[in-house]
C-alpha positions in Angstrom: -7.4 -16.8 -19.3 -6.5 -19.0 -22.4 -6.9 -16.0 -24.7 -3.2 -15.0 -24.3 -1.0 -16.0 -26.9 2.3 -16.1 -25.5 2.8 -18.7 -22.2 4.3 -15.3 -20.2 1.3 -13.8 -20.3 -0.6 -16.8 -19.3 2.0 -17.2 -16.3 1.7 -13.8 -15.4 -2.2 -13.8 -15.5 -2.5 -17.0 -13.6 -0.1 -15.5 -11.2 -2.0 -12.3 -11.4 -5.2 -14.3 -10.3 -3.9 -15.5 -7.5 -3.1 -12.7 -5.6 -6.4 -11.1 -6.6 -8.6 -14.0 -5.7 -11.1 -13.1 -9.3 -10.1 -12.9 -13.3 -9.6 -9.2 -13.8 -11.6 -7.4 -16.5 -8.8 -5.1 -18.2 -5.9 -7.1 -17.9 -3.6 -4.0 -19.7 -4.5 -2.1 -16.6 -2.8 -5.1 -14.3 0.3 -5.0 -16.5 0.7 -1.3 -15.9 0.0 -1.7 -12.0 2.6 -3.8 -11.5 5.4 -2.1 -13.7 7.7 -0.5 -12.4 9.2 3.1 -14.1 12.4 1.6 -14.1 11.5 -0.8 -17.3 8.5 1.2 -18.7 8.9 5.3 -18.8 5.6 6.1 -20.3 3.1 7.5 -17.2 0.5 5.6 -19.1 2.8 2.3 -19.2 3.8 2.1 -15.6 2.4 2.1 -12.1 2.9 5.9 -10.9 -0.4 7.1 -12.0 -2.2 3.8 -10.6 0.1 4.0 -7.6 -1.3 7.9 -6.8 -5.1 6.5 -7.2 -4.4 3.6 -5.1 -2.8 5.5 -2.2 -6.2 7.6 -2.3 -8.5 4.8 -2.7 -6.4 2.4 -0.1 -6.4 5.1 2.7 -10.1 5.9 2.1 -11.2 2.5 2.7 -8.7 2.1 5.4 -10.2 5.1 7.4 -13.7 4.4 6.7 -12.2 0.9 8.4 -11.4 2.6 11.4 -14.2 4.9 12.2 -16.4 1.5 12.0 -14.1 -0.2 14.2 -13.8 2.7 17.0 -17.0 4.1 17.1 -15.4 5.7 20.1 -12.4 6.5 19.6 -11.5 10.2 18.8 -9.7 11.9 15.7 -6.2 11.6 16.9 -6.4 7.7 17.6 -8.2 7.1 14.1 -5.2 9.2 12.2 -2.5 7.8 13.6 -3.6 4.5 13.3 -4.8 5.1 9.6 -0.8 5.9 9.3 0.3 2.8 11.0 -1.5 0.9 8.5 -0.1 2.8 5.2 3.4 3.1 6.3 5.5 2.4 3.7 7.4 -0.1 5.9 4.0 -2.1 6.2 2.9 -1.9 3.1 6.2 -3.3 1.1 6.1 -6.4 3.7 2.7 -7.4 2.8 2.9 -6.8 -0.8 5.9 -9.6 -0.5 3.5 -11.9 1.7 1.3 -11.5 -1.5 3.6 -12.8 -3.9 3.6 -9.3 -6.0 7.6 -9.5 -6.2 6.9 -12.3 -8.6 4.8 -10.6 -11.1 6.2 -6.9 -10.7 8.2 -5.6 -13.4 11.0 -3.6 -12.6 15.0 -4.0 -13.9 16.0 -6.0 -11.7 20.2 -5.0 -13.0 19.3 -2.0 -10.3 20.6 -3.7 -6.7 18.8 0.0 -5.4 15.3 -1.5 -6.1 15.7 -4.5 -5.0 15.8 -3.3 -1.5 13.8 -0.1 -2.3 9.9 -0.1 -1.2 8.9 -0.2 -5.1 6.4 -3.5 -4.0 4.4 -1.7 -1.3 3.8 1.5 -4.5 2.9 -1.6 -6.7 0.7 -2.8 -3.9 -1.2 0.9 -4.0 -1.3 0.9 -8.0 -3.0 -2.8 -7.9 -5.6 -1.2 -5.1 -6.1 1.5 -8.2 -6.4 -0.8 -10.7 -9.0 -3.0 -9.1 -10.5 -0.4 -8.6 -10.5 1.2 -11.8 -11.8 -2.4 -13.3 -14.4 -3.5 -10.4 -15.4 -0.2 -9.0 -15.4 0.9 -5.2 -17.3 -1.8 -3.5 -15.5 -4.9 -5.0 -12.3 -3.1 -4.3 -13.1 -2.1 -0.4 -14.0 -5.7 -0.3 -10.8 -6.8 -1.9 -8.8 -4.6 0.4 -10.5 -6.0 3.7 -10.2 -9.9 2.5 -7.1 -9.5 1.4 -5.2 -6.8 2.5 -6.7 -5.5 6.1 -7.6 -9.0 7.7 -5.1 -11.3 6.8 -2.4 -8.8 7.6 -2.9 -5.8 9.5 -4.0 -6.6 13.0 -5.5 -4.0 14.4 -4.6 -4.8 18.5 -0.8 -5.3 17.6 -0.8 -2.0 15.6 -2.6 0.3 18.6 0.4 -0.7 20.5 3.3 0.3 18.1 4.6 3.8 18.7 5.3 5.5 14.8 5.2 9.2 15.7 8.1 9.6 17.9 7.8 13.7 18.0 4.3 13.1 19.5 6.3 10.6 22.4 8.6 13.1 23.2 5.9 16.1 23.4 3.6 13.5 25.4 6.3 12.8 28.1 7.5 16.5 28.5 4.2 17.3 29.1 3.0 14.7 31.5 6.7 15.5 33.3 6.5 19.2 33.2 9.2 19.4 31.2 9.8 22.0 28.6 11.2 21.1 25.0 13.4 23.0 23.2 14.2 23.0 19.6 17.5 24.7 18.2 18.2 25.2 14.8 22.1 24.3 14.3 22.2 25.0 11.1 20.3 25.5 7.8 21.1 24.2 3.9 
């Protein structure tokens, strides 16, 4: 940790260690997790690429979550509550509980981003980074300590309605009603 030259870095890396719980291996890798596009334009510099890995690797781990959970419980269940948990919504909010605003770069002269959901896609690229640097194990580990069990709360979430088109269908169904859709207009 001491090896840093400059007390920004240090900062940053104690920071850094704090919201990851262990000293991470490649700490160039952490940097470009948590930087936003908006400061570093490279794709090897900021947190897209990580971001896209992390979205995988999060929603992998998530499912394979689920189907352990609900051994019972059928396809339709499992997906929809897979997508309660990765909503972007969800996501930003517990990437703020988890102090990333703090250590994500990103120009903060933009008042766009300071509102915009950029901390839940840092969020996914530091899921990508760990596990880039400690493989798939330490990182589904990482994700259930510190992601999955302090935040997302699995008996609140199965009663939160997301997919409102599915409500409506369900309803006309059980009602006999019959939906239908009529294109206004087209652009």
């Amino acid at each position: 940790i001491y090896l840093f030259s400059t007390s920004k870095k240090k900062v940053f890396l104690k920071q850094l260690c704090n919201v990851l719980g262990f000293i991470p291996g490649t700490t160039s890798l952490y940097i470009a997790a948590l930087s936003h596009r908006s400061i570093k334009e490279r794709a090897t510099d900021n947190n897209e690429r990580l971001e896209y890995l992390g979205d995988a690797i999060l929603g992998g781990i998530i499912a394979d979550h689920l189907f352990m959970k609900y051994p019972y419980k059928g396809e339709g269940f499992l997906t929809e509550m897979r997508s309660k948990m990765v909503n972007r919504q969800i996501l930003n909010d517990i990437a703020l509980k988890m102090g990333l605003k703090k250590i994500t770069s990103f120009n903060k002269n933009d008042n766009s981003l300071r509102s915009s959901q950029i901390f839940g896609n840092a969020l996914e690229a530091l899921v990508g980074a760990v596990y880039i640097d400690k493989g798939y194990e330490k990182t589904k580990q990482w994700v259930l300590k510190k992601i999955i069990l302090p935040h997302l709360f699995l008996e609140d979430l199965e009663n939160i309605e997301i997919n409102q088109k599915n409500k409506l269908f369900s309803w006309a169904n059980r009602s006999g009603k019959l939906l239908e859709f009529e294109t206004l207009e087209e652009k």
